[in-house]
N, C-alpha and C positions, 0 to 999 in steps of 0.2 A: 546425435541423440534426438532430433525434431525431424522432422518431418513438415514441405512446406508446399503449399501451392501457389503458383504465380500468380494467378490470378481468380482470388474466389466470388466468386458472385455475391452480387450485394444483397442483403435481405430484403425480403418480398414484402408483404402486409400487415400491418400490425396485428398483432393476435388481441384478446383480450386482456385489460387488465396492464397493458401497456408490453408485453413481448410480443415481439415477432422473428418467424425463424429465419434462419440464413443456413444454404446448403453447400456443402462442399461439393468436390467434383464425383461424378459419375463412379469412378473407381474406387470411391472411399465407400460408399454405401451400402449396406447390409445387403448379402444375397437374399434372396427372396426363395422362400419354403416351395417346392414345385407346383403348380396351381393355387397359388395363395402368397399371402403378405408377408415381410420378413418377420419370422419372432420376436417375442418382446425380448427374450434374452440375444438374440443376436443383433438385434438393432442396439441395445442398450452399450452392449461390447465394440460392436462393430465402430471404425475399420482395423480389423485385427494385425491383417497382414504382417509382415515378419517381426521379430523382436527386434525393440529398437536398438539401435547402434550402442556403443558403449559411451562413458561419458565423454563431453569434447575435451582436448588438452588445456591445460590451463592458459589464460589468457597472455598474450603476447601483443603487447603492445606496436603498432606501426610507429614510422619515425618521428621524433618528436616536435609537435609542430611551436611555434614563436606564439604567443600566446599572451599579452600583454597583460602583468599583470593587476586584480581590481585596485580605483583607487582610494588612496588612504581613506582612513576612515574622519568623520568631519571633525575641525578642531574649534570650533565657533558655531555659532547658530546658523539653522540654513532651514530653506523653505524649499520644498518639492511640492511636485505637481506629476498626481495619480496619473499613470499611463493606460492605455488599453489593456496593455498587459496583464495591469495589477488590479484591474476592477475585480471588486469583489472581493478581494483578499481579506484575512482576517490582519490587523493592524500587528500582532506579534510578525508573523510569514511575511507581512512587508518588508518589517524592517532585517528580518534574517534573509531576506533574497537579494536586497539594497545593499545590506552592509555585514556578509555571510563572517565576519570576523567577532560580532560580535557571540556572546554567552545567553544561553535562555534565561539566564540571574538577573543579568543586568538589563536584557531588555525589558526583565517583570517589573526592574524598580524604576523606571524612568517613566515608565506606565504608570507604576503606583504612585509615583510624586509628582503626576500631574505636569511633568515636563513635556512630554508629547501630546501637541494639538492637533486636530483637523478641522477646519476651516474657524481655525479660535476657540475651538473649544473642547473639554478633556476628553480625553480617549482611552475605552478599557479595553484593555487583549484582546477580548474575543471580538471586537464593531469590526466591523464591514467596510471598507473604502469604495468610494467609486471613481470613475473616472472622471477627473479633472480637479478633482476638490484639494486643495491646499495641504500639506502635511509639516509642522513646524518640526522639526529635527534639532536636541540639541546636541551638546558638544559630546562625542564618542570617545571612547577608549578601550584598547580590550586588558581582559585583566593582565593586571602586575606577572611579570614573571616567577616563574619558581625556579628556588634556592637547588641545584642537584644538586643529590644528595640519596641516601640509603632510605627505602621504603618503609614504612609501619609496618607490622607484620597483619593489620588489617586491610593496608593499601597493596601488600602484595598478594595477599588473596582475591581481591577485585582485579586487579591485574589479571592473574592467571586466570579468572573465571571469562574477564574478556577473550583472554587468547583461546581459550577453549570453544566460545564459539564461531571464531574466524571461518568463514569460507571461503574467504579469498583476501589478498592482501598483496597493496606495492606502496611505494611511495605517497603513492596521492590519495587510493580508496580502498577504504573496509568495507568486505560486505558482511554480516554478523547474521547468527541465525539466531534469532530471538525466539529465548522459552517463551510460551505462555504461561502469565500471570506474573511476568515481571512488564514493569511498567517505563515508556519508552523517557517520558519527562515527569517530574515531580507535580505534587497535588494535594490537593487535600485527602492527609489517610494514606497518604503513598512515602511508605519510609526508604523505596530502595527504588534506584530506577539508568536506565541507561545513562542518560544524561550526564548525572553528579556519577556513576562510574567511568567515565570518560576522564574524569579529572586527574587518575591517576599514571594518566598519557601524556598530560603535559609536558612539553618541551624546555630545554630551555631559554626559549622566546618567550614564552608566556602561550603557544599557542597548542590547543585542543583541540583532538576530532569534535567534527561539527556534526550533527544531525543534519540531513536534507530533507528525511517527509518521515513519516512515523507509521506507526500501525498500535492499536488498541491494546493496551495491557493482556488482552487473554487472547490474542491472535500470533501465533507462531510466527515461522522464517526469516524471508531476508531483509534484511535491513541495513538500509544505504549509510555509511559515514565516512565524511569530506575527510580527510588526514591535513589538511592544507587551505588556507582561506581560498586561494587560486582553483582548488578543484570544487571548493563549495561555489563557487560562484559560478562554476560552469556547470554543474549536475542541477543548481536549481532552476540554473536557467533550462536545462534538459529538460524538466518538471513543467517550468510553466510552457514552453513549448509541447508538452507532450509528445518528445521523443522516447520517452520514457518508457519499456511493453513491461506490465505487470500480471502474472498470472496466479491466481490463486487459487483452493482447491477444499473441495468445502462436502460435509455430510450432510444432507437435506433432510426434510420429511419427507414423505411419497415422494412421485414421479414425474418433472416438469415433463407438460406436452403443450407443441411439440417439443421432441430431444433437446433443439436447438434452438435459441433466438435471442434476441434484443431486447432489453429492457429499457426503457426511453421514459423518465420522469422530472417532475421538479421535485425538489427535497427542500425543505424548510424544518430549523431548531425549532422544538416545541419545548417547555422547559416548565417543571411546575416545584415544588415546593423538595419533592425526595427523588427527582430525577429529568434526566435531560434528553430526549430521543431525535430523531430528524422522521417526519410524517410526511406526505406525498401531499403536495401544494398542485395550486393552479399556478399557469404563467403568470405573471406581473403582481402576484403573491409577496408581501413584504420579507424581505431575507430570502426568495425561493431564487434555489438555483439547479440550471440544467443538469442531468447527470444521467449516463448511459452506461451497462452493463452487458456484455453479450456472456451467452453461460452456453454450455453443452454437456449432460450427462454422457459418463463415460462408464458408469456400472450401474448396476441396480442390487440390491437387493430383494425380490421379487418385488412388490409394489408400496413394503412400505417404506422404505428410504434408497435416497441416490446419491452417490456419488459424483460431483459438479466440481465441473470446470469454471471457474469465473475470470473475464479478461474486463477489467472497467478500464474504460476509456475516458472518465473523469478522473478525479479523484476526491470526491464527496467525504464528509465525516458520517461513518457509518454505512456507508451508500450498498456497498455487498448484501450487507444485515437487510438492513429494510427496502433495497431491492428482491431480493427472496422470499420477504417475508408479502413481499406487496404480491405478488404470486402466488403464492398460499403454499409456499415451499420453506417455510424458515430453519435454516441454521439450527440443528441439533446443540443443545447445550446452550444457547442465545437466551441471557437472561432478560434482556430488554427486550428483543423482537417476536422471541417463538410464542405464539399467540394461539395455538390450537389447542384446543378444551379438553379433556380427558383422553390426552394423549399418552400412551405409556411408553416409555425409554426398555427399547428391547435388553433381555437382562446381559448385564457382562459389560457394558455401555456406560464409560463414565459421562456424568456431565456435569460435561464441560464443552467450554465453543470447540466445536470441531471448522476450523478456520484455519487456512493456512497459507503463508504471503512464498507460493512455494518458487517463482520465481522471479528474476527481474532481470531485463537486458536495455540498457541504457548506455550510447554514447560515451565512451573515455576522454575522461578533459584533456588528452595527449594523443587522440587517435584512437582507431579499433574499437572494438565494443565490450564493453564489460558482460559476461553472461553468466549467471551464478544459478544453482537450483538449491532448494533447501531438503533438507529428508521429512518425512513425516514424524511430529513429536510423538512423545511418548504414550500420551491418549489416544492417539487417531490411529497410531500403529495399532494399538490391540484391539479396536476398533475395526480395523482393514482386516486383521488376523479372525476378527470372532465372526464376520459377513463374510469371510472369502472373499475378496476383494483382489486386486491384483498390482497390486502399485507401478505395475512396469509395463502397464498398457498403454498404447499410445495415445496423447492429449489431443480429443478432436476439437479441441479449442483455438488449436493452430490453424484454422481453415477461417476464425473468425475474422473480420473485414478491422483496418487498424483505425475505424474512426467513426 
């Protein structure tokens, strides 16, 4: 189904505004109109070449390797000390990367009761760690187990709505194709959400698919869940390594130029009284952190909107959003980011974020590579359907460099 090149050249000079492009090879590149430059519609299209292969076979695991599994979780107080790894992290993601057994419930309340410190003193979910600073950890548990037993006939409709969005599934990992506008953890104003529908997967251990990384309440596709504390602890460690390739695929306004390049910024929470954004900071900016994007249009519709590939190489909150918006390309439907002034939404066009987490290939905690794509939700299809769009052209985002 992809299409790869061994070796693509790394991107040239930064353009304005913080992209710059990066070229595939020679043979991928629009032909060019006879004495003259290639079309805007063939460049935009281009590399057309044949139709892509069919989908690959479902995944098959290599043999299973020995794998020790995380250890228990702590029974007494204990003190850590922040690694390179984990600078920066938000204090929830620590301890869910530390100790992938526990529950997003129970981490909120040991937060909220002022049990966990850093360097002596109280720590809310969303601070920032850095490197080296002290972390008090108390005593852990994961929840109590559940009684089998016969479902509610509310908990088997959650059930089934999980299984319905299955895209892949073994032992250790779910990948789930999340609608937009269901929300991935609970919140303020958020009565339904992945999370609290996990609960009705419990085992009779006590134990629940986990989250590993999330995507925004109205952002579509795939979405990673550990079936196993053993595979949550190797998919987030996947994460903070960034072994992790995410590619997602997104309606713009106008037409990035160049087609192709890199977006290279700091990102910093701005937060005021009715809402919360991340704005484009300088380096050594309080809370600013690096974060890279590489994008490549793969249609157009004549000049006022495109079709974009986005492969981030971070993993920033919001970072797609206000990476395209900082280009002056924002996200169709983006209620926080689309910032151009009497812009009209062409008719037949819902909005709504046209975003979408269309694929991810990561590492199997057991070998082989998990590789899932998601389809286009139900917005963005009649969307593709009203522009003409082609959904089965090939992603020239695959030529992008993996770092």
């Amino acid at each position: 189904m992809s299409r790869r090149v061994k070796r693509p050249l790394r991107p040239a000079g930064d353009r304005p505004k913080g992209a710059r492009p990066y070229r595939g090879s020679q043979s991928e590149r629009p032909p060019a109109r006879p004495g003259g430059k290639p079309s805007a519609r063939s460049a935009a299209s281009a590399p057309r070449g044949p139709r892509p292969a069919p989908r690959p076979a479902p995944f098959i695991p290599e043999p299973e390797k020995v794998v020790p599994e995380p250890a228990p979780l702590p029974t007494k107080v204990q003190t850590v000390v922040v690694t390179a790894d984990e600078n920066n992290m938000r204090v929830d993601r620590f301890l869910e990367a530390r100790f992938p057994g526990l529950s997003f419930s129970h981490i909120q309340r040991i937060v909220r009761k002022g049990e966990l410190r850093v360097n002596g003193k109280r720590a809310d979910s969303k601070d920032r760690i850095e490197e080296g600073q002290s972390i008090r950890i108390p005593p852990l548990k994961l929840d109590a187990a559940k009684v089998v037993g016969s479902l509610s006939e509310a908990a088997t409709k959650t059930l089934q709505a999980l299984k319905d969005m299955i895209l892949f599934e073994d032992a250790d990992v779910m990948v789930l194709n999340k609608p937009a506008g269901l929300a991935v953890q609970g919140g303020s104003g958020i009565t339904r959400n992945v999370d609290d529908m996990l609960e009705v997967m419990r085992d009779a251990k006590g134990q629940k698919p986990r989250l590993v990384h999330r995507l925004d309440k109205e952002t579509a596709g795939c979405l990673l869940i550990a079936k196993t504390r053993f595979a949550a602890t190797a998919l987030t460690g996947s994460f903070r390594h960034r072994s992790a390739r995410k590619v997602y695929w997104a309606l713009v306004a106008g037409v990035p130029k160049p087609k192709q390049g890199r977006i290279s910024t700091y990102l910093a929470k701005e937060e005021s009284e009715d809402d919360t954004i991340m704005v484009i900071a300088k380096h050594g900016d309080e809370g600013a952190s690096h974060a890279v994007t590489y994008y490549a249009v793969v249609e157009t519709s004549a000049t006022k909107l495109a079709w974009v590939s986005l492969k981030p190489v971070t993993g920033r909150t919001h970072q797609l959003r206000a990476h395209m918006a900082h280009i002056g390309h924002a996200i169709i439907g983006d209620p926080k980011y689309f910032n151009k002034e009497n812009w009209e939404l062409p008719g037949g066009l819902q909005k709504r974020l046209h975003l979408l987490a269309r694929r991810i290939a990561i590492p199997h905690p057991r070998g082989g590579t998990i590789d899932v794509t998601a389809p286009l939700p139900p917005h963005m299809l009649q969307s593709w359907n009203l522009l003409g769009l082609e959904a089965d052209r090939f992603d020239p985002i695959e030529n992008a460099p993996e770092e």
